[in-house]
C-alpha positions in Angstrom: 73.8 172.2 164.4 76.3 169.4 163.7 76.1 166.0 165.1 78.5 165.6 167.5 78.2 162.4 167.9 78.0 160.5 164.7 78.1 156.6 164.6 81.9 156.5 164.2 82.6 158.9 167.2 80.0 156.5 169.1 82.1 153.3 168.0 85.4 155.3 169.3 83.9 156.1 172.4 83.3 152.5 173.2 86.3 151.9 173.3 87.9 154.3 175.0 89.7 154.7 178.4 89.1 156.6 181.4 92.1 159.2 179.8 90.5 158.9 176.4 86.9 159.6 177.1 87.7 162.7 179.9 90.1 164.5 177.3 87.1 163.8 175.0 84.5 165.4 177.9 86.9 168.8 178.5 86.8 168.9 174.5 83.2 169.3 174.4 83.1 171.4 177.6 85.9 173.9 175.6 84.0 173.7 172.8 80.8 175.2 174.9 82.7 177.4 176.8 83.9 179.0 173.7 80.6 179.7 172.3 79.4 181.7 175.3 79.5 185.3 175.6 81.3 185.9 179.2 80.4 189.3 179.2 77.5 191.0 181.4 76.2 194.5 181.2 74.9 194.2 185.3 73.2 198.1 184.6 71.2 196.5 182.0 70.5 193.5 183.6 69.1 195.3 186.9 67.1 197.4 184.1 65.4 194.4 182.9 65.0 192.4 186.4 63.5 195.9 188.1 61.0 196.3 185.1 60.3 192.6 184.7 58.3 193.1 188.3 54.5 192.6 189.1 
């Protein structure tokens, strides 16, 4: 994985404002959101939660 936050990023984010840093925040958040898969097979998932039982 990347580093996200590299030494000139950190030295940015110093001296940032309150506008700066949350635009910078939702970025990273996208970023996440993006890499998730939003979908959800709830038969298979019932599967696996009804045989994961003791």
């Amino acid at each position: 994985m990347a580093e996200l936050l590299d030494r000139d990023l950190y030295r940015k984010t110093k001296r940032m404002d309150r506008n700066a840093m949350e635009s910078l925040i939702q970025e990273f958040y996208n970023m996440g959101a993006a890499s998730v898969e939003l979908e959800v097979d709830a038969d298979r998932l019932r599967q696996d939660i009804g045989a994961s039982r003791v």
